[in-house]
N, C-alpha and C positions, 0 to 999 in steps of 0.2 A: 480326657486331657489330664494333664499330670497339674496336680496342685503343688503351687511355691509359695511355701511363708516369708515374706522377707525383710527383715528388721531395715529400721533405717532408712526405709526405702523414698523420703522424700528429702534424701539428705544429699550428696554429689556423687560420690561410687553409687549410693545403694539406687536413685532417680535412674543412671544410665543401667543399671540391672532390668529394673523394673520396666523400664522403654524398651529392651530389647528381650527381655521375656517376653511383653504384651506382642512385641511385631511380629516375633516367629512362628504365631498361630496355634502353637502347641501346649499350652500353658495358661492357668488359671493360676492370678497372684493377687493372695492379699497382704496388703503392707499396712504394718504396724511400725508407727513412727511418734515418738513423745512430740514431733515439733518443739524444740527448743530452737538456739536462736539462727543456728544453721541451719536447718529444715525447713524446706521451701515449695507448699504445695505448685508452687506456677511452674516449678522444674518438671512435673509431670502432667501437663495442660495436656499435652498428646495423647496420653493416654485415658486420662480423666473419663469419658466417657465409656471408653470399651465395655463390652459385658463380660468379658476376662479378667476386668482389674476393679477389689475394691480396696478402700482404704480406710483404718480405723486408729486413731488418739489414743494409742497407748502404750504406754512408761514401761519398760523393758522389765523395770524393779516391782511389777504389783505383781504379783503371782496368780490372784485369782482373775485378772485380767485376763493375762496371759493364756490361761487354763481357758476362759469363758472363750476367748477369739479360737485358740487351737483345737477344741473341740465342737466349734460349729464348723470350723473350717476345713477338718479333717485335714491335712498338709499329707503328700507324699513325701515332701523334702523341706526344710528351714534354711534359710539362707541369711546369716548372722551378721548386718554390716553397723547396724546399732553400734554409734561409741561417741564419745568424746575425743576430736583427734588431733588438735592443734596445741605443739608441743610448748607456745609461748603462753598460750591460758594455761596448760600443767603445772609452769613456775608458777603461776600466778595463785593457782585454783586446784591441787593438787588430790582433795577430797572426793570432788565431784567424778573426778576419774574414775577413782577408784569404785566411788559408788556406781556409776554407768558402767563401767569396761569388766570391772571384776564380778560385784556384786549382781548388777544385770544377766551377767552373760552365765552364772550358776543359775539364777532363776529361767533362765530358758533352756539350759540343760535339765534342771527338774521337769519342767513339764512337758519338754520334748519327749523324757525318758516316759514320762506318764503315760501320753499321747501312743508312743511305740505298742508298750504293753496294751492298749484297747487294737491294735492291728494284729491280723491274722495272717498266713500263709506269706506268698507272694510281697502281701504290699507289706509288714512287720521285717523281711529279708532285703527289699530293697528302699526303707525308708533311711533318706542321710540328713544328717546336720552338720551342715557347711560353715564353719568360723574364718571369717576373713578377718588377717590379722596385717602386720606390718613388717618391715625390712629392719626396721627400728628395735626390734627385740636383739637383733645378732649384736648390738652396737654399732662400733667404726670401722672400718678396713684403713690401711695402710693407702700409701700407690697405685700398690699391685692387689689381684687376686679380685674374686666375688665371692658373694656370700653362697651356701650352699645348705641342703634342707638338714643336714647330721649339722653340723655347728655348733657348740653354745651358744648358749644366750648370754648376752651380757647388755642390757638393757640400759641406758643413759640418762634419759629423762623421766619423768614422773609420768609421762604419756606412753612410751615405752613401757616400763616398769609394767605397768597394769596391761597392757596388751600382751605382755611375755606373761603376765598370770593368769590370765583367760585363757592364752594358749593350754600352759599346763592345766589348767583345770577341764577343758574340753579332752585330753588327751586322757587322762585322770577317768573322765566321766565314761569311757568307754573301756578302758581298762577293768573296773571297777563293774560297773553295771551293764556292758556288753551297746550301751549305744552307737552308733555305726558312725562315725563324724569323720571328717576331711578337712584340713588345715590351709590354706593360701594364704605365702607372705609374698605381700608386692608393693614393689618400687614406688617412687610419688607419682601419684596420677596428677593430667593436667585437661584441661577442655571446658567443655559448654558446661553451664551453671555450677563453676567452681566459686565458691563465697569465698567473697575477696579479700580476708584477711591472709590467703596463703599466697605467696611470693608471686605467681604467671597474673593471676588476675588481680593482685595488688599492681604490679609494674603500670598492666594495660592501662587501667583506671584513673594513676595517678601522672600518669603521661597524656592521657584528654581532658585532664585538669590542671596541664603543666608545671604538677606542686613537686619537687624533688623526691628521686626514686632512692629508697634508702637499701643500700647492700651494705650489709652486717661484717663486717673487719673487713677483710682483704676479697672479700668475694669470693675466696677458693676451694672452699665446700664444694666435694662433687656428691651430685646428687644424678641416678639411672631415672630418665622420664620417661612414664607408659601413661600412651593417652587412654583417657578413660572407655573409650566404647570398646577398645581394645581389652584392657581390663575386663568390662563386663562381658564380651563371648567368651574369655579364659575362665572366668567363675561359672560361666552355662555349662563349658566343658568339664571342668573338676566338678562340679555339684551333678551331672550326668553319669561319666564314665572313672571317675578318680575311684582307687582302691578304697577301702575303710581303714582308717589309723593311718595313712600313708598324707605326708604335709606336700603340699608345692610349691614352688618361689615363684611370680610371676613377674617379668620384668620386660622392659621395653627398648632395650638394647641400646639406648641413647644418654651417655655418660655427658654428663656439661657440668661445669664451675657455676655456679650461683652467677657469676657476673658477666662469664657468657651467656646466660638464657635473660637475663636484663638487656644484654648489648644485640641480643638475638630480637626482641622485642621491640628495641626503639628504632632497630634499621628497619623492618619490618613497616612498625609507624612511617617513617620516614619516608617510605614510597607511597602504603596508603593514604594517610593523611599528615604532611607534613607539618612541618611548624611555619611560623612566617617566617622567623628566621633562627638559624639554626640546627644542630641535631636534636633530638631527643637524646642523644648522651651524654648530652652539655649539662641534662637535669641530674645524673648519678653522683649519689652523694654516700660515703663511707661513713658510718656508723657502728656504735659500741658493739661489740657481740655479742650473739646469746649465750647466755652461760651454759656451760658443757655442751657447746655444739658441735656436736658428732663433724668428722672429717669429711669422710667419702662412705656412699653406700655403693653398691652394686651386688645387682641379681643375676645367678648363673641360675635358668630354666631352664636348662639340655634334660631335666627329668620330664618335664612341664612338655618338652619337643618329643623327646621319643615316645614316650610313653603313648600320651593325649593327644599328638598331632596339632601343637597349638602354636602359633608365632604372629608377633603382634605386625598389624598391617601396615599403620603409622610408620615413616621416621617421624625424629623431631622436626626435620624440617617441612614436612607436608603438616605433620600435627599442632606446632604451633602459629604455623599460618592461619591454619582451620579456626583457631583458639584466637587471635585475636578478629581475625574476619567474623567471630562470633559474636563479639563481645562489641563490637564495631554497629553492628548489624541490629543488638536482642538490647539497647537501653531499655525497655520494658519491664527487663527482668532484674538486673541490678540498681537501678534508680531506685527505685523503693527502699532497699537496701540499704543505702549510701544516707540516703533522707532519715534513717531508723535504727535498723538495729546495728550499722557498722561502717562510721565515716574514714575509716583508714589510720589510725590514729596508732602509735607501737603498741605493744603488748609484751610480757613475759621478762620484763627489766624485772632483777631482784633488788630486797630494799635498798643495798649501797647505791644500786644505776638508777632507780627511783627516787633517791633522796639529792642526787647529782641532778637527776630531771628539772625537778624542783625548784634546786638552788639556780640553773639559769638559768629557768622560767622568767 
């Protein structure tokens, strides 16, 4: 069986990696994760038991950690989803970024590079280190057009910023020292045990709580949705068959306004479980914006299609059905949640919008 190291792995992307590694019978994964406060061993209860999958506590940033797990574990491949990734804690918390995203992600290019040089023939030619990255490094788009893998980067937020540094520095590391690495930058994912501070599972939540759903100015941010399981067979397949030094865009062909994927959600409620009286659109409520929030993104993957043969299964409209019929379905798994480490509460106001909060508190 092919061993997969995979950072992250009890976090949202890296959990739905990890679930369909274990299922496809072919693969031995062990996942290192710091558990911070989005990391949620219950997102991998399915798998938990396999003798395919173990799991080990620890911090991207210890290096001899890192060394002690990679070298009992011997990995064929690393699979890099480890980060800090919500771009309204970056205003807030700007350092810790840096230290997980940049700082982390050179300490796993050391000891990946380390780990290489102890392999021989075959498996030292075909070991890769997979850095999944974001849409968010290119910037904004216009209207028109989508992002595409030659592009600058022009990085926006403090969350960006550091994910476009890790990029280069993974890119760097093979350049430099010959390690074999492969790049994916993908669209916002949505689906099953997404921690609900990000926009689909914030809406769902706070509409079975009937507390007002807040859309950030005018709504009209577009943002390309790729559900997540989709995501993770596109990483199976670039961490498989993708070139060395060659990056991928991953995206999910479904283009929506922030206020349509809120107005998508509550009609949705609306048939499953209505209100007593009323829409659920009667709760959407216009609020400050985030500061520097990026326009529209969009992911052109026609390299991601020819090349890899890969296209996501999903639309949005089968996938975000999927996504609140889940969420409908697994209170198990967000209650806890909500009681703890994340009552739905804003985030990412800079001092002025802070000090405004405040005042009419």
């Amino acid at each position: 069986m092919k061993r997969v190291l995979v950072t992250g792995g009890a976090g949202f992307i890296g959990s739905a990696v990890v679930r369909h590694l274990v299922s496809l019978g072919e693969y031995e994964v062990l996942n290192l994760d710091k558990l911070t406060y989005a990391g949620n061993l219950d997102s991998l209860r399915e798998v938990e038991g396999s003798p395919r999958y173990v799991f080990e506590r620890i911090d991207i940033c210890d290096a001899s950690e890192v060394r002690r797990a990679m070298s009992g574990f011997r990995p064929h491949a690393v699979m890099h989803l480890a980060a800090e990734s919500h771009v309204d804690r970056s205003i807030e918390a700007p350092q810790v970024f840096l230290r997980t995203n940049v700082v982390g992600t050179c300490t796993l290019l050391t000891e990946a590079q380390r780990h290489r040089e102890t392999l021989r023939g075959r498996e030292a030619a075909d070991f890769r280190f997979h850095h999944i990255s974001t849409d968010e490094v290119f910037g904004e788009l216009g209207d028109t057009g989508k992002f595409v893998e030659t592009m600058p980067y022009r990085p926006n937020s403090p969350y960006a910023a550091s994910k476009a540094s890790a990029d280069h520095f993974v890119r760097a590391w093979m350049r430099t020292f010959g390690l074999p690495v492969v790049v994916s930058n993908c669209s916002n994912n949505y689906g099953p045990y997404h921690f609900p501070e990000k926009l689909i599972p914030l809406v769902i939540l706070k509409c079975l709580k009937e507390e007002p759903l807040p859309v950030y100015g005018k709504g009209q941010q577009v943002r390309d949705w790729l559900y997540v399981d989709d995501h993770a067979s596109a990483l199976c397949t670039i961490m498989d068959r993708g070139t060395p030094g060659e990056s991928y865009n991953v995206g999910g062909d479904s283009e929506r306004t922030n206020l349509e994927v809120v107005q998508t959600i509550c009609d949705i409620l609306d048939q499953l479980r209505p209100r007593n009286r009323g829409s659920f659109r009667d709760l959407i409520r216009f609020v400050a914006d985030r500061p520097g929030h990026d326009f529209r993104y969009a992911m052109d993957f026609s390299k991601l299609e020819h090349e890899l043969g890969w296209r996501p299964q999903e639309t949005f409209s089968s996938g975000i059905e999927k996504t609140v019929r889940w969420y409908l379905e697994n209170n198990w798994w967000w209650e806890p949640i909500q009681s703890g480490t994340y009552a739905g509460q804003r985030l990412g106001l800079n001092t002025e919008q802070q000090q405004r909060s405040r005042e009419s508190a």
